[in-house]
Residue, then its C-alpha position, 0 to 999 in steps of 0.5 A: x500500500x505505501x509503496x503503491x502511493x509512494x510510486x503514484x507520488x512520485x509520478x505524478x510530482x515528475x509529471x508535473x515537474x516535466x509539464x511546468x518545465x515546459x510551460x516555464x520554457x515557452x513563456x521563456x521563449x516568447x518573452x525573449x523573442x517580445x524583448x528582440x522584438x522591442x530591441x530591434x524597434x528601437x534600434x529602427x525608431x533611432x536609425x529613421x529619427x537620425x535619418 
């Protein structure tokens, strides 16, 4: 009995470690690629105010 919930335990915190991994590294992708984003609008919004 305590190693059947001992094994469920541990598969499920495993899951849900493997599931939040990858939520956290897709919102990691999408700020990092919203951040170049803004980064190269500035660099564009300065290159045409100078010219």
């Amino acid at each position: 009995m305590c190693f059947i919930i001992n094994f469920l335990l541990n598969y499920f915190t495993t899951k849900f470690n493997t599931l939040y991994i990858k939520i956290f590294s897709y919102f990691n992708i999408v700020h990092i690629k919203n951040a170049y984003y803004i980064l190269l609008l500035k660099i564009f919004k300065i290159h045409n105010s100078y010219g």
